[in-house]
C-alpha positions as CSV (number, residue, x, y, z in Angstrom):
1,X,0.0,0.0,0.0
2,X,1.4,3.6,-1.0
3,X,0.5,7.0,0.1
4,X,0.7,9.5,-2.6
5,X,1.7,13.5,-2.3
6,X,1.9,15.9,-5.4
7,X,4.1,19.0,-5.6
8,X,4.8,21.8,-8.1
9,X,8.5,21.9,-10.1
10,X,9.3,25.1,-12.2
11,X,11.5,24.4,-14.7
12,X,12.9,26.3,-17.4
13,X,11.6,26.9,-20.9
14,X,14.3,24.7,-22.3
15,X,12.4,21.5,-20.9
16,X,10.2,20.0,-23.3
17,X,8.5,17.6,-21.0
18,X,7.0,20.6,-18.8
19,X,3.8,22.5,-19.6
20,X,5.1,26.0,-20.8
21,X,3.1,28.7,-19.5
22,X,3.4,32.3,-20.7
23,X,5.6,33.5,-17.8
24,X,8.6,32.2,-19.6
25,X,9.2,29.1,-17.4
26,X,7.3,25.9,-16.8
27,X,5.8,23.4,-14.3
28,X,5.5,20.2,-14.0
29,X,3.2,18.4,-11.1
30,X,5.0,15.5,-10.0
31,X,3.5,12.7,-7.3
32,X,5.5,10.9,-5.0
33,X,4.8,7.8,-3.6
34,X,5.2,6.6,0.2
35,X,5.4,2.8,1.0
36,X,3.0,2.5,4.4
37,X,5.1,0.8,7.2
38,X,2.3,0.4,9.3
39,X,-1.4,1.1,9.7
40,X,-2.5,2.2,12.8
41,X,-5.9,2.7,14.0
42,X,-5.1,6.5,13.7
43,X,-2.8,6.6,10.7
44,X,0.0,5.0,8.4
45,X,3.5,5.5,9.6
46,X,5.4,6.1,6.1
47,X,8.9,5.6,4.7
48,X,10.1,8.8,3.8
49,X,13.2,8.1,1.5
50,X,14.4,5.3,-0.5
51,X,17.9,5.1,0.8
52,X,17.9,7.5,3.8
53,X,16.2,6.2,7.2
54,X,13.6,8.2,8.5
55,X,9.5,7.6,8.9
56,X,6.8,9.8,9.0
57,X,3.4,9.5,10.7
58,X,0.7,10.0,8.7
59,X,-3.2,11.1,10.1
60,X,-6.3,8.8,8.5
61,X,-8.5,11.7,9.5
62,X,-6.8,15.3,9.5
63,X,-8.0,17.8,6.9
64,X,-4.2,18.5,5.9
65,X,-2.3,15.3,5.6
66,X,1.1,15.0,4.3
67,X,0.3,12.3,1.9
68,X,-3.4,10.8,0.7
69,X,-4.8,7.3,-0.6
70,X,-5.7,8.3,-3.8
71,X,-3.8,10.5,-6.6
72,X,-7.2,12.3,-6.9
73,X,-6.9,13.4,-3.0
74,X,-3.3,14.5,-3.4
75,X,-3.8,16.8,-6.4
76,X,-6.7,18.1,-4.4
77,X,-4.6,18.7,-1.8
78,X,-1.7,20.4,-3.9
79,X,-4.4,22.4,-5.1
80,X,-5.7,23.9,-1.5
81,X,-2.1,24.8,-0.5
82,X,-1.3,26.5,-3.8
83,X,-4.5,28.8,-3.4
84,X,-3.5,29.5,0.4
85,X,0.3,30.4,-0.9
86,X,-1.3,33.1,-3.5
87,X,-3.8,34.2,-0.7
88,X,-0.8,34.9,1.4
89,X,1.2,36.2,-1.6
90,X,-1.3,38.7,-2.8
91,X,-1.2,39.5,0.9
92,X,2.1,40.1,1.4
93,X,2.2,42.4,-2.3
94,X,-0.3,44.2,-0.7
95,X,1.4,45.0,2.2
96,X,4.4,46.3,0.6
97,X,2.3,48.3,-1.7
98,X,0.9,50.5,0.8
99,X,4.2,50.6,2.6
100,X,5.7,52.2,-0.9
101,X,3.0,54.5,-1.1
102,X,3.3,56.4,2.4
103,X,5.3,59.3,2.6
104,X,8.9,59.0,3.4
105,X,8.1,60.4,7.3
106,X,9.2,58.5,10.5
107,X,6.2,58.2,13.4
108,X,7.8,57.9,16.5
């Protein structure tokens, strides 16, 4: 049994195998698989790495997992962090453009 978790990878417009978006560089979505140790009641304990040692415990009930059951879930869940990342992005772009636009005086 494997647990599965997708991520983003930018590459660069030089790589044909990534989807080329207008920005100039590219992304590929790429999902890893996690071998399950061992199913608890609770959760999977996972293998993290192929050749490193080091496990990872894994909720069967949290809203944000690490890693999901199905491909489906994982791409959902890649998905929900991206849009929290460009809510705190647009955020943070925000801030800084009202910082640029006060006048150059110091409050004390």
């Amino acid at each position: 049994m494997n647990l599965y978790r997708c991520t983003a990878i930018k590459g660069g417009h030089w790589d044909d195998h990534y989807d080329v978006g207008s920005a100039g560089y590219s992304v590929k979505i790429c999902v890893s698989e996690y071998p399950v140790l061992k199913e608890t009641p609770k959760g999977y304990w996972i293998k993290l790495y192929k050749f490193i040692p080091g496990t990872k415990w894994v909720s069967k009930t949290s809203r944000r997992r690490f890693a999901y059951l199905t491909k489906d879930e994982a791409m959902t869940s890649l998905k929900a962090r991206t849009q929290r990342r460009l809510e705190i992005s647009e955020a943070t772009a925000e801030l800084c453009r009202r910082i640029l636009k006060c006048k150059s005086e110091v409050v004390q």
